[in-house]
GUDO-762819 format. One record per atom (N, C-alpha, C): y, z, x; residue in one letter; chain. Coordinates in nm, 4 decimals. Example, Ala and Ser with C-alpha at 12.3 -4.5 7.8 and 13.67 -1.06 7.14 Angstrom:
# residues 2
<r y="-0.5690" z="0.7800" x="1.3190" resn="A" chain="A"/>
<r y="-0.4500" z="0.7800" x="1.2300" resn="A" chain="A"/>
<r y="-0.3300" z="0.7800" x="1.3200" resn="A" chain="A"/>
<r y="-0.2250" z="0.7080" x="1.2850" resn="S" chain="A"/>
<r y="-0.1060" z="0.7140" x="1.3670" resn="S" chain="A"/>
<r y="0.0030" z="0.7870" x="1.2900" resn="S" chain="A"/>
This chain:
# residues 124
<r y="20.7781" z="8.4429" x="25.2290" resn="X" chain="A"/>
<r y="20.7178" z="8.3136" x="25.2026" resn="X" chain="A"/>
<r y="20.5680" z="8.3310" x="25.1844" resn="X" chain="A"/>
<r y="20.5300" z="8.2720" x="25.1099" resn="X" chain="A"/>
<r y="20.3471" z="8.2696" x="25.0243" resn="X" chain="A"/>
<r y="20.3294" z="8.1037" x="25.0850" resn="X" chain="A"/>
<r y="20.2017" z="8.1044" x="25.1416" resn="X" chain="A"/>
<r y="20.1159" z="7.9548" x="25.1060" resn="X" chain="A"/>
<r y="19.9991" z="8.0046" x="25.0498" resn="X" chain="A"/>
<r y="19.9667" z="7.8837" x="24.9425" resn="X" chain="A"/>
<r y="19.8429" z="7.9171" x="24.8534" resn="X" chain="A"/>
<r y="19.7570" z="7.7618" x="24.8815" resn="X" chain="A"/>
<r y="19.6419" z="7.8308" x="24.9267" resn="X" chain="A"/>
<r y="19.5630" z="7.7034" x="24.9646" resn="X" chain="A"/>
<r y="19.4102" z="7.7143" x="24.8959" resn="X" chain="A"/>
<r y="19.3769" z="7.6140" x="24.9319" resn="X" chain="A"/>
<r y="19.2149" z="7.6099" x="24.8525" resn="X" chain="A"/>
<r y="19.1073" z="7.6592" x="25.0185" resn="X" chain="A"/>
<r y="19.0518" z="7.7441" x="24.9478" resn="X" chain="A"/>
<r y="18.9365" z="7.8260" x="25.0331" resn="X" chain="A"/>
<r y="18.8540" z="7.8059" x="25.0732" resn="X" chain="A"/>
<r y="18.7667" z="7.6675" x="25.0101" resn="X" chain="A"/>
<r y="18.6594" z="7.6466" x="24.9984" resn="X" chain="A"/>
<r y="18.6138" z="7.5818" x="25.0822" resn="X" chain="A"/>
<r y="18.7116" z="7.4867" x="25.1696" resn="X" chain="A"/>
<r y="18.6808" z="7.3661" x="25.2681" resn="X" chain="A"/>
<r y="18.7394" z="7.3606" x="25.3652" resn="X" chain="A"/>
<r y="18.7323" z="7.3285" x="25.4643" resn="X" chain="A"/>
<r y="18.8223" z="7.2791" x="25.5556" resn="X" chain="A"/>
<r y="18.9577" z="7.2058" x="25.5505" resn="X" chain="A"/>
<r y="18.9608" z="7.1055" x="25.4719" resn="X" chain="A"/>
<r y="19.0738" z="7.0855" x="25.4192" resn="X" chain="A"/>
<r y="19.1760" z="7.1648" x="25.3672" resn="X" chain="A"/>
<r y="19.1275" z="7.2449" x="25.2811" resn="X" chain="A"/>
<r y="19.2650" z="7.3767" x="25.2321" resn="X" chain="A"/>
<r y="19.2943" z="7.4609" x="25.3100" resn="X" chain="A"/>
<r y="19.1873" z="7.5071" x="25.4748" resn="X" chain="A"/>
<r y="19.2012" z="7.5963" x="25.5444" resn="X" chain="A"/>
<r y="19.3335" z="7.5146" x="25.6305" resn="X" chain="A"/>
<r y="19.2460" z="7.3830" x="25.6749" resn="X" chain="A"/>
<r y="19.4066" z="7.2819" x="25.7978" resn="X" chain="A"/>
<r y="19.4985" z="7.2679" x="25.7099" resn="X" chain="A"/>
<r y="19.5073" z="7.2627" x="25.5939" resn="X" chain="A"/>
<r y="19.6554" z="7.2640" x="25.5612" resn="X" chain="A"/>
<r y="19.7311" z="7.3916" x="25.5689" resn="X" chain="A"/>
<r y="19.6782" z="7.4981" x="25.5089" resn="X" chain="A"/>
<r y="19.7302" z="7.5985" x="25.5283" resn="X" chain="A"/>
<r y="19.7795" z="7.6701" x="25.6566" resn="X" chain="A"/>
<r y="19.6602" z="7.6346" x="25.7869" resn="X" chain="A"/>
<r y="19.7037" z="7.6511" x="25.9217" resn="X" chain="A"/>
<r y="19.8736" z="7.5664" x="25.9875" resn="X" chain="A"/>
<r y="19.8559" z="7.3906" x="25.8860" resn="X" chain="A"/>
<r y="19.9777" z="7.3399" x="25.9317" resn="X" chain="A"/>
<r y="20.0776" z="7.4066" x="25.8799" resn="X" chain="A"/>
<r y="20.0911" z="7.4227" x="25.7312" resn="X" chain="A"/>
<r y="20.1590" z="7.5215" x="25.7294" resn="X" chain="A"/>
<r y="20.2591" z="7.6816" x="25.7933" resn="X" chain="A"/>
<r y="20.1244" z="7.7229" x="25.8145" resn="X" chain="A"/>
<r y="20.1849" z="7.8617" x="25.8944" resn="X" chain="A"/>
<r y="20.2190" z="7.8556" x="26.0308" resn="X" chain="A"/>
<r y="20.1580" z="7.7575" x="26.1108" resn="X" chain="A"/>
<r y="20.1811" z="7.6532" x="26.1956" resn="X" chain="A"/>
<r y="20.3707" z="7.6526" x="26.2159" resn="X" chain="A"/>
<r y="20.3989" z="7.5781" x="26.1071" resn="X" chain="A"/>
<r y="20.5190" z="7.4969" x="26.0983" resn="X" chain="A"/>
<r y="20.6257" z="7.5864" x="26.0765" resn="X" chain="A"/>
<r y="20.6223" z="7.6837" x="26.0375" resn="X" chain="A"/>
<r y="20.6993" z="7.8187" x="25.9416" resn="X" chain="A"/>
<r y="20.6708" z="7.9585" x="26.0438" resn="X" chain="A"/>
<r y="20.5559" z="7.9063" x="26.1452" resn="X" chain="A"/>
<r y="20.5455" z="8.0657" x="26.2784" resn="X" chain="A"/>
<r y="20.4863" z="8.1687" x="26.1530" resn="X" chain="A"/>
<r y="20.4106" z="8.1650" x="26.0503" resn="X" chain="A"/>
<r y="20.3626" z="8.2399" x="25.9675" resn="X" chain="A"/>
<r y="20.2395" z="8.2782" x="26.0351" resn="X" chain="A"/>
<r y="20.2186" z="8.4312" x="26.0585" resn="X" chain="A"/>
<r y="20.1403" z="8.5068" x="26.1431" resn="X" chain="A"/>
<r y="20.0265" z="8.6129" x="26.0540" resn="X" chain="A"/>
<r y="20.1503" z="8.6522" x="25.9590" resn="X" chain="A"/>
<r y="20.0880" z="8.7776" x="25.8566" resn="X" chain="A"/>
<r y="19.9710" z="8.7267" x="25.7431" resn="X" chain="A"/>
<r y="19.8372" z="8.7419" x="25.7624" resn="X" chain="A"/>
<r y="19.7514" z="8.7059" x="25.6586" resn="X" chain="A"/>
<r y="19.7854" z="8.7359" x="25.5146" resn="X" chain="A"/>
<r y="19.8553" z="8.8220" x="25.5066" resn="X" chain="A"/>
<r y="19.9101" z="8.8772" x="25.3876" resn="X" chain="A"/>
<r y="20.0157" z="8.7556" x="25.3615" resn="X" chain="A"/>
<r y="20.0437" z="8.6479" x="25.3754" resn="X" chain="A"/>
<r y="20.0997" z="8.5802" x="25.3210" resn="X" chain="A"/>
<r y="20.0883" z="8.4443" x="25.3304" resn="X" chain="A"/>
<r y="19.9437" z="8.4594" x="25.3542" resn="X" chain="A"/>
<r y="19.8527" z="8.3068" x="25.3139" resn="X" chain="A"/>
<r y="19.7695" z="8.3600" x="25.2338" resn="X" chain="A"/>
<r y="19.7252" z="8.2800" x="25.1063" resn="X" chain="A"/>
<r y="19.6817" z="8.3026" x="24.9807" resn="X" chain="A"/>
<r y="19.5566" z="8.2403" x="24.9826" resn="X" chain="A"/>
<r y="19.4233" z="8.2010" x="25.0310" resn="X" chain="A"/>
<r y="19.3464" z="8.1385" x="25.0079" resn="X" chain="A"/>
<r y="19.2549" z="8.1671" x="24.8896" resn="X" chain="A"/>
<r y="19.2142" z="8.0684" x="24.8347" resn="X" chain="A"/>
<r y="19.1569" z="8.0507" x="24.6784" resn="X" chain="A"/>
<r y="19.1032" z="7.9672" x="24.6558" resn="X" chain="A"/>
<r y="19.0455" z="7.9993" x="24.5349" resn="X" chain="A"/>
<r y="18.9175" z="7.8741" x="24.4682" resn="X" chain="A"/>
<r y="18.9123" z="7.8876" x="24.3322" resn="X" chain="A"/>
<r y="18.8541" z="7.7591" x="24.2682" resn="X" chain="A"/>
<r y="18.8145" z="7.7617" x="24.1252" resn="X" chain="A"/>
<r y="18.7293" z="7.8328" x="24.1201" resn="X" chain="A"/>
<r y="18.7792" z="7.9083" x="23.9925" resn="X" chain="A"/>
<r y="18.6714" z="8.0085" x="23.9515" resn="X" chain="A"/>
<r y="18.7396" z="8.1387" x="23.9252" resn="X" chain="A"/>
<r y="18.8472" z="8.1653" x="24.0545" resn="X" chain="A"/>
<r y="18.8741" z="8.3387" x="24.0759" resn="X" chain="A"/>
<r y="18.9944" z="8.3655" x="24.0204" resn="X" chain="A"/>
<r y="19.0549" z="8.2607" x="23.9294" resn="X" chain="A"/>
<r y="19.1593" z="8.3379" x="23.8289" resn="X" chain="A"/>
<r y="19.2683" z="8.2923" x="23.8832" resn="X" chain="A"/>
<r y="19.3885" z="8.3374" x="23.8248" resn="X" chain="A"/>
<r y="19.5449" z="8.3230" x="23.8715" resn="X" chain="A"/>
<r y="19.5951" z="8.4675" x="23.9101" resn="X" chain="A"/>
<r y="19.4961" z="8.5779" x="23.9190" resn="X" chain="A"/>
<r y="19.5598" z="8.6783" x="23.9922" resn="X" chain="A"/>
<r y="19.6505" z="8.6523" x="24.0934" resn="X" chain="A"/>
<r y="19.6499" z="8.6169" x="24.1841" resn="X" chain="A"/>
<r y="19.7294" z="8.6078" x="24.3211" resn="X" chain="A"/>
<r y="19.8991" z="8.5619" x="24.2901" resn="X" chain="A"/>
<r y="19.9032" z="8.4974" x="24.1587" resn="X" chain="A"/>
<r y="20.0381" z="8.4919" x="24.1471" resn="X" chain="A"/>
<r y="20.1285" z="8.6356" x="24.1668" resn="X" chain="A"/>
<r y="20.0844" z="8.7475" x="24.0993" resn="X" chain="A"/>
<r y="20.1070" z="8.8927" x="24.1364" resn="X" chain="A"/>
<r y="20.1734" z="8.8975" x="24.2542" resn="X" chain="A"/>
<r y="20.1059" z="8.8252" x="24.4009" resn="X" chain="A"/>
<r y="20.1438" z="8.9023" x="24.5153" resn="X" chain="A"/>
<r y="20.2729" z="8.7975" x="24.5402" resn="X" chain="A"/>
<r y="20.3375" z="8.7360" x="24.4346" resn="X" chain="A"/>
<r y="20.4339" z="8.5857" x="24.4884" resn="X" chain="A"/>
<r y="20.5608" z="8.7198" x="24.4320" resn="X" chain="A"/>
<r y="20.6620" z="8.7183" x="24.5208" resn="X" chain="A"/>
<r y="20.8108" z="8.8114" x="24.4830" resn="X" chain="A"/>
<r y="20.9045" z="8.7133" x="24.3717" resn="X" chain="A"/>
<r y="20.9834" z="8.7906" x="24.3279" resn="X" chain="A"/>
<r y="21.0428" z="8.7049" x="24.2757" resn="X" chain="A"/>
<r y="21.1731" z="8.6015" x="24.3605" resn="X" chain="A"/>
<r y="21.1821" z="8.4843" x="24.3418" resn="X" chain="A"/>
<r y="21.2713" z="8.3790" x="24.4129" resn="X" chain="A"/>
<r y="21.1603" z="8.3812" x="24.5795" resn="X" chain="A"/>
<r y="21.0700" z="8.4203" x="24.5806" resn="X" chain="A"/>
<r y="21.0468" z="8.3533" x="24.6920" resn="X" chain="A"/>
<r y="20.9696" z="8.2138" x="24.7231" resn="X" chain="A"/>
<r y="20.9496" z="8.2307" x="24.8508" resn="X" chain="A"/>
<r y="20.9695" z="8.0341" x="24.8520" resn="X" chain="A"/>
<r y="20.8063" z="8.0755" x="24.8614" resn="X" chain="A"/>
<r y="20.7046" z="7.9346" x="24.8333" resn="X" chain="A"/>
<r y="20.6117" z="7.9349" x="24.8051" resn="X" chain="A"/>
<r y="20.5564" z="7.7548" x="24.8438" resn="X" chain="A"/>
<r y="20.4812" z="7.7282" x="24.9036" resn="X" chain="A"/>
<r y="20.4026" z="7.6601" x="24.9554" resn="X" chain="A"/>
<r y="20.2790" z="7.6053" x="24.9132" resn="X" chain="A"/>
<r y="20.2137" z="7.5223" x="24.7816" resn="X" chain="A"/>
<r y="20.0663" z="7.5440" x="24.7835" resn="X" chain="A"/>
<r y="20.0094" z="7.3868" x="24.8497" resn="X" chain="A"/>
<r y="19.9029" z="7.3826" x="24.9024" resn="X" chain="A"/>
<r y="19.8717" z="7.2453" x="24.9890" resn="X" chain="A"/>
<r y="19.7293" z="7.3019" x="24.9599" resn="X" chain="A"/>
<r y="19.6715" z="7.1206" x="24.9052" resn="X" chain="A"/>
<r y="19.5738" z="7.0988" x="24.8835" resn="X" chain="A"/>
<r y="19.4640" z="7.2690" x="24.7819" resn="X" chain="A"/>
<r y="19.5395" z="7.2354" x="24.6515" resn="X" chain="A"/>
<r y="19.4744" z="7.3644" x="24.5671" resn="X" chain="A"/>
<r y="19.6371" z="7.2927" x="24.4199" resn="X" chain="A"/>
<r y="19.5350" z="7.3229" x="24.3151" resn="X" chain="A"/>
<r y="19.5456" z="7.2751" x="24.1757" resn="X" chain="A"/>
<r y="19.5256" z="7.3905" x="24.0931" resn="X" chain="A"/>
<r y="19.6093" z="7.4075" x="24.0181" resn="X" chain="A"/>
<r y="19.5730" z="7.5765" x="23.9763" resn="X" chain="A"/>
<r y="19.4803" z="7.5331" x="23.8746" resn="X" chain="A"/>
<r y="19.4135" z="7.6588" x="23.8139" resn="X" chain="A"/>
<r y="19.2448" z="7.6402" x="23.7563" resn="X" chain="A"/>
<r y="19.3036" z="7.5996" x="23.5728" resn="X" chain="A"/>
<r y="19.3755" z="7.6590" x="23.5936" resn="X" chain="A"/>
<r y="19.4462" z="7.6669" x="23.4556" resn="X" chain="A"/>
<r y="19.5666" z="7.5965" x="23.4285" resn="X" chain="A"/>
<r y="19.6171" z="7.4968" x="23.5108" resn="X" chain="A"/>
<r y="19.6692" z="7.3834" x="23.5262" resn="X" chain="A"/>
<r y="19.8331" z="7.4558" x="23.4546" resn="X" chain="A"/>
<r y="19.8800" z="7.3704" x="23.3661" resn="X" chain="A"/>
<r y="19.9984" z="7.4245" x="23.2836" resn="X" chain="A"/>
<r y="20.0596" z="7.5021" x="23.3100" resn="X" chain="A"/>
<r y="19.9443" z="7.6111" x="23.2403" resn="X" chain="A"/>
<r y="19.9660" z="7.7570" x="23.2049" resn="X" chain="A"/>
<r y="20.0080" z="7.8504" x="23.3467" resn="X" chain="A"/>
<r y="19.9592" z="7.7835" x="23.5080" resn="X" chain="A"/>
<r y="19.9470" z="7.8567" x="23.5769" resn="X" chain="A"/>
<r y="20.0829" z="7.8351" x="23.6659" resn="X" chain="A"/>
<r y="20.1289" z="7.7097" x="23.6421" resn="X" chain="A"/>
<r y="20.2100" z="7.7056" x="23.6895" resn="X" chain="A"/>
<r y="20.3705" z="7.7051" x="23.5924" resn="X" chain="A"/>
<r y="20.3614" z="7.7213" x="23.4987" resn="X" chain="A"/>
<r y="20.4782" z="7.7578" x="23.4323" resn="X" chain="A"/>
<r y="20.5060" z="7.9054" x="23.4527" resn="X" chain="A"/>
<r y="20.4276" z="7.9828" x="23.5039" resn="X" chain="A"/>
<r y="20.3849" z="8.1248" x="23.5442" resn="X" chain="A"/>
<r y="20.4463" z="8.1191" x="23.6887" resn="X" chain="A"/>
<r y="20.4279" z="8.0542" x="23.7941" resn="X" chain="A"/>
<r y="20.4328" z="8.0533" x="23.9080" resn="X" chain="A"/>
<r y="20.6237" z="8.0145" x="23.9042" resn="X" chain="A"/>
<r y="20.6319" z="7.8987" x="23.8373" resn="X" chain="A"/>
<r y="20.7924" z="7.8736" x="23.7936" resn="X" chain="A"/>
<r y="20.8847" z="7.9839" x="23.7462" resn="X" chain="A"/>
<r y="20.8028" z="8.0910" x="23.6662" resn="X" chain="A"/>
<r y="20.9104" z="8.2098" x="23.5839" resn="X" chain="A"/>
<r y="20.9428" z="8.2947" x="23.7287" resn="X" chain="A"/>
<r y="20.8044" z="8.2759" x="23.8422" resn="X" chain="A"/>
<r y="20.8714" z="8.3591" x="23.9506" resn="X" chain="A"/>
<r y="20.9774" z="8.3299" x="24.0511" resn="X" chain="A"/>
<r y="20.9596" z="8.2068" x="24.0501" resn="X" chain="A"/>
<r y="21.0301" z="8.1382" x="24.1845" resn="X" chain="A"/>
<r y="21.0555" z="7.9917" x="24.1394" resn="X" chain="A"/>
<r y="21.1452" z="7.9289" x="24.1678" resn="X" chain="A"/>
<r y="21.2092" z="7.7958" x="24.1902" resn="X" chain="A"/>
<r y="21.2251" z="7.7286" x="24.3266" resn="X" chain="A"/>
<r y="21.1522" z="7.8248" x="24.4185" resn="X" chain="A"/>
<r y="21.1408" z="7.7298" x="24.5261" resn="X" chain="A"/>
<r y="20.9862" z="7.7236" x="24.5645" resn="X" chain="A"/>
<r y="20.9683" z="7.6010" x="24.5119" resn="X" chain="A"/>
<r y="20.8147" z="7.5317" x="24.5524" resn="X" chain="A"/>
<r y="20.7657" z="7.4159" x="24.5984" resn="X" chain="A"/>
<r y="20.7107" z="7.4252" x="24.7201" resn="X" chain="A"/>
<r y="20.6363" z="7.2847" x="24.7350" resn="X" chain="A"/>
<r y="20.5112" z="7.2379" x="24.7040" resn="X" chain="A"/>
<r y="20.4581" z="7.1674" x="24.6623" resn="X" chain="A"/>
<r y="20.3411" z="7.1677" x="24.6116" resn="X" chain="A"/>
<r y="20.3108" z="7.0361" x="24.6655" resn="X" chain="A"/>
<r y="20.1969" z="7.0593" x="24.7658" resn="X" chain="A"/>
<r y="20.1304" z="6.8884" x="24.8203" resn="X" chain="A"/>
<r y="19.9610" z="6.8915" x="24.7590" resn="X" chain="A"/>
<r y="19.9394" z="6.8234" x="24.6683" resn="X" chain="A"/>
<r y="19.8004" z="6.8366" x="24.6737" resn="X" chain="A"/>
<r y="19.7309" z="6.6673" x="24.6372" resn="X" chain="A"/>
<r y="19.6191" z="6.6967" x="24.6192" resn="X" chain="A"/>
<r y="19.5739" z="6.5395" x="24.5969" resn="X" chain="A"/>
<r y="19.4379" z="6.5441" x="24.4843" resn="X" chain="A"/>
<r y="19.4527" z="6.6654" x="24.4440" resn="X" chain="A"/>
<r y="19.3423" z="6.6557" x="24.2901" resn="X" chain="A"/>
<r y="19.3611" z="6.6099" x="24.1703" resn="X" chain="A"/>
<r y="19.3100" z="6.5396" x="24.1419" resn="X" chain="A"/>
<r y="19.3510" z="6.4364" x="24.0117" resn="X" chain="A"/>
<r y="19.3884" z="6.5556" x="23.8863" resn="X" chain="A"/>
<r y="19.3099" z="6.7037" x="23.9033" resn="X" chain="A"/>
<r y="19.3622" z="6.7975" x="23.8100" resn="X" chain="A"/>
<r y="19.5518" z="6.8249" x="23.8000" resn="X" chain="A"/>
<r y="19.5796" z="6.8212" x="23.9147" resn="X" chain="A"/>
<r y="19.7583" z="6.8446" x="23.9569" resn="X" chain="A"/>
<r y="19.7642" z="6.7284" x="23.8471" resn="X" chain="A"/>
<r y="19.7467" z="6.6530" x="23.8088" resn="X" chain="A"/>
<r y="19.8440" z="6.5348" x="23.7599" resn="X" chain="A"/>
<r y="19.8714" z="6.6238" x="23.5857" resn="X" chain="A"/>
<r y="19.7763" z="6.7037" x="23.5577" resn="X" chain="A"/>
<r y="19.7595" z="6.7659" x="23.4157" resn="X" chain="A"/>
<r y="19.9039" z="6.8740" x="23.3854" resn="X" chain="A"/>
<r y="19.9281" z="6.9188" x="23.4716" resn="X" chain="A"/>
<r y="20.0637" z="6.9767" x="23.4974" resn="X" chain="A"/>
<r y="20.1847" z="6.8679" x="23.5345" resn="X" chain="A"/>
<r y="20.1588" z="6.7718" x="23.5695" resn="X" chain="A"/>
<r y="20.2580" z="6.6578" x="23.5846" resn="X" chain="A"/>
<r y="20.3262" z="6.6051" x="23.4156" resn="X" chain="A"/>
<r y="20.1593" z="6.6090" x="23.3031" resn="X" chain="A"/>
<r y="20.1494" z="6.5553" x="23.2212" resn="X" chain="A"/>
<r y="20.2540" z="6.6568" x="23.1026" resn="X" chain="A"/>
<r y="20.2297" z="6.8036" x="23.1629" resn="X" chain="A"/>
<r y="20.2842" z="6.9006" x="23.0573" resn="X" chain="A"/>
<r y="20.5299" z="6.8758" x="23.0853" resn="X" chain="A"/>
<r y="20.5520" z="6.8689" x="22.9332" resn="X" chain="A"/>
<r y="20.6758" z="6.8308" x="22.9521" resn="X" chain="A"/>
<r y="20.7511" z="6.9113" x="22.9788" resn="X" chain="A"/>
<r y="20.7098" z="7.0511" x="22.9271" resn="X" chain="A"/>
<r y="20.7868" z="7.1769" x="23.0056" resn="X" chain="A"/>
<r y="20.8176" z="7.1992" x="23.1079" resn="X" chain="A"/>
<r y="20.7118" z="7.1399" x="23.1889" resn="X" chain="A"/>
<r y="20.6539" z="7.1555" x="23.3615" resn="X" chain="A"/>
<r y="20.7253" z="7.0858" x="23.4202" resn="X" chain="A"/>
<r y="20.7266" z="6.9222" x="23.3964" resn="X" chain="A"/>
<r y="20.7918" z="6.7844" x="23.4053" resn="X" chain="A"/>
<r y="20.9373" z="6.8630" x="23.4215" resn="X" chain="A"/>
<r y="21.0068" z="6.8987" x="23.3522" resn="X" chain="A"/>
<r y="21.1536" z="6.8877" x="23.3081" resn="X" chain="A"/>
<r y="21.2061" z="7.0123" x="23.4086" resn="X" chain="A"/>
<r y="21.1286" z="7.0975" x="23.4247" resn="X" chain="A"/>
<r y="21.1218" z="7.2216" x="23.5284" resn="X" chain="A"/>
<r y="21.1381" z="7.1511" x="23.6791" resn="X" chain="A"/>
<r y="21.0568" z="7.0983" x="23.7253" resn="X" chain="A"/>
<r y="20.9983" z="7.0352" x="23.8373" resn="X" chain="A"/>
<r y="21.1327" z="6.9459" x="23.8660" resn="X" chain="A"/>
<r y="21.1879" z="6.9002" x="23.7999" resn="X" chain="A"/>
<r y="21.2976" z="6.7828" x="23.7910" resn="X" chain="A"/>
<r y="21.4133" z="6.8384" x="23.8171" resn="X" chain="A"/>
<r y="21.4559" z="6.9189" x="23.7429" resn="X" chain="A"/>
<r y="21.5573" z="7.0491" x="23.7562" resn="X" chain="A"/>
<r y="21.5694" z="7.1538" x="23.8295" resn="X" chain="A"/>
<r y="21.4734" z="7.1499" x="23.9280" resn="X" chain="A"/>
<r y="21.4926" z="7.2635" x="23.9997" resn="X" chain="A"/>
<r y="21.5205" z="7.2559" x="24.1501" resn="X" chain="A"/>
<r y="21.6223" z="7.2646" x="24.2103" resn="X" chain="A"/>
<r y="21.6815" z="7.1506" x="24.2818" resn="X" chain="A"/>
<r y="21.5695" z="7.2447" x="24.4239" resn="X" chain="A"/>
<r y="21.4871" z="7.3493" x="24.4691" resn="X" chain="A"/>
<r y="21.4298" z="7.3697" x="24.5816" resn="X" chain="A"/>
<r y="21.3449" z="7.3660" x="24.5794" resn="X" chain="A"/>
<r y="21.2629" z="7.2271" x="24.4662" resn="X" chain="A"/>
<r y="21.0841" z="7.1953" x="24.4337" resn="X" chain="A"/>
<r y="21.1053" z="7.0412" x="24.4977" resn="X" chain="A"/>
<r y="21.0107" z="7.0783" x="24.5515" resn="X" chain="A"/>
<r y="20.9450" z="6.9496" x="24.5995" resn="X" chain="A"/>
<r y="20.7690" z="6.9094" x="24.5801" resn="X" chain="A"/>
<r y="20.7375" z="6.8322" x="24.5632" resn="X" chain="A"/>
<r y="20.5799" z="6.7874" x="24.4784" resn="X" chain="A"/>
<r y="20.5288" z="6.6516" x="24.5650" resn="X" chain="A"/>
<r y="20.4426" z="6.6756" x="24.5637" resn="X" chain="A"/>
<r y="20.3954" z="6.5318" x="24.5849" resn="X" chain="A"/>
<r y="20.1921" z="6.5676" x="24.5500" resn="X" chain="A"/>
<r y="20.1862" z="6.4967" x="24.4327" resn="X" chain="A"/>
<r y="20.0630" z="6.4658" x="24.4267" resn="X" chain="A"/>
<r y="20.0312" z="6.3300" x="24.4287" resn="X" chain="A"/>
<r y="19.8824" z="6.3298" x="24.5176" resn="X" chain="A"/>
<r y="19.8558" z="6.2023" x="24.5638" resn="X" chain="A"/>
<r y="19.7182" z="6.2106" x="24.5641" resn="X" chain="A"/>
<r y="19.6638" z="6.1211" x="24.5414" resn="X" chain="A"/>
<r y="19.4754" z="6.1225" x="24.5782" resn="X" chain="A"/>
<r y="19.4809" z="6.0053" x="24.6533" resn="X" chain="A"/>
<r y="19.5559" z="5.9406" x="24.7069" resn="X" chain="A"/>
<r y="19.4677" z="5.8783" x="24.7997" resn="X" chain="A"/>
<r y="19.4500" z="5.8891" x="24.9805" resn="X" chain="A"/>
<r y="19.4686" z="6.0547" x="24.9994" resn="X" chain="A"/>
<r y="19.4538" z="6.1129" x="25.1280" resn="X" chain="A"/>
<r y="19.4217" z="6.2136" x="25.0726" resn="X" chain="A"/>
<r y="19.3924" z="6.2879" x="25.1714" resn="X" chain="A"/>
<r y="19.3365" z="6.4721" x="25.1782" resn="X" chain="A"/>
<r y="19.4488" z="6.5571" x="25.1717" resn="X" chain="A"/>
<r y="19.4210" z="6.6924" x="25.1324" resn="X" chain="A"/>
<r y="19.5282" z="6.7564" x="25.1423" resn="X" chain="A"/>
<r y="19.5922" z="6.8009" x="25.2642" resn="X" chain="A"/>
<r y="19.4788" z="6.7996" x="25.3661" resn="X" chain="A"/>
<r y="19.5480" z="6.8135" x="25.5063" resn="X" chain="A"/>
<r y="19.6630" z="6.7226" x="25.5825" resn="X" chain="A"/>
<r y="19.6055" z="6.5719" x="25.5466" resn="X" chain="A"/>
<r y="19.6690" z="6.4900" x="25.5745" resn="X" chain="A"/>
<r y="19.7938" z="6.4442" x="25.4878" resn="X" chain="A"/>
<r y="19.8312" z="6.5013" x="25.4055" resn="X" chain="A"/>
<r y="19.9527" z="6.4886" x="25.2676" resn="X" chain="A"/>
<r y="20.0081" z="6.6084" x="25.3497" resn="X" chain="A"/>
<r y="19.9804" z="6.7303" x="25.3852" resn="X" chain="A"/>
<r y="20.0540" z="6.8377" x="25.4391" resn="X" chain="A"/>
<r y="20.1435" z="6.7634" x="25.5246" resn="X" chain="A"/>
<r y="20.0162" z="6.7436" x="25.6377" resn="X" chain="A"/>
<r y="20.1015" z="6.7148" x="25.7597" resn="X" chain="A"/>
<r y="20.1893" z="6.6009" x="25.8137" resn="X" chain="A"/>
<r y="20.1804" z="6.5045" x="25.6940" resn="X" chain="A"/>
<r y="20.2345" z="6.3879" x="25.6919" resn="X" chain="A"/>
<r y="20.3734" z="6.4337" x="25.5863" resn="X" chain="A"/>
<r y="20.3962" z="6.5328" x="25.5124" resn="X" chain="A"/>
<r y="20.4755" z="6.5627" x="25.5020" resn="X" chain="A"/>
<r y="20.5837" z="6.6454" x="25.5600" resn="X" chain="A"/>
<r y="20.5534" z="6.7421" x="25.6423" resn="X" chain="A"/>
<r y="20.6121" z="6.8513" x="25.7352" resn="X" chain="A"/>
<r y="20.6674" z="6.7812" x="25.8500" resn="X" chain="A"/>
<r y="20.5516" z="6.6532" x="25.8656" resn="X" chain="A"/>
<r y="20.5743" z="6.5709" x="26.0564" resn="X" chain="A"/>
<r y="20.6536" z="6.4399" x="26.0022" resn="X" chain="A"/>
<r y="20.6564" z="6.3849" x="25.8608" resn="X" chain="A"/>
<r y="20.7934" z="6.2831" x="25.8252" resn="X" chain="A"/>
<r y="20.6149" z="6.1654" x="25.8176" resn="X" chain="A"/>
């Protein structure tokens, strides 16, 4: 299991903690922290079919990054709250993927943080 979180703030760090938190995830090697700017390398370290986690983080390259992230794995959750996530909502490839893939779950939202979309999702 991978969580991919945003690096930059506190917010992407507490989600990612609820995360590993929730899942007993111990190994740094399989929390992903990141930021705009540093590329979609890190998809690399995702196996194939494994389950994958990203909270509060929007890939930089929107679409493209996650139709990439989809060729690896079909099991994804994705909680975030950046109005960029909605640009991958918008792509129909993505859309029809996301819909069909019965171990994705999504929720983008802006009107909370990503910490609080985590943990309000994990705690019900």
């Amino acid at each position: 299991m991978k969580i991919i979180s945003h690096s930059a703030d506190a917010d992407g760090k507490v989600s990612a903690f609820l995360v590993a938190k929730k899942f007993n995830i111990t190994d740094m090697k399989d929390i992903i922290m990141t930021d705009y700017g540093k590329g979609s390398d890190f998809l690399n370290k995702i196996e194939k079919d494994e389950k994958v986690i990203i909270c509060d983080f929007s890939f930089e390259n929107g679409p493209d990054d996650m139709k990439k992230l989809l060729e690896i794995t079909k099991d994804v959750t994705w909680i975030d709250h950046h109005s960029s996530s909605l640009k991958c909502l918008e792509d129909e490839e993505i859309l029809k993927k996301l819909l069909n893939y019965t171990n994705l779950n999504f929720i983008v939202n802006n009107e909370a943080c990503g910490a609080l979309l985590t943990y309000m999702y994990f705690n019900g």
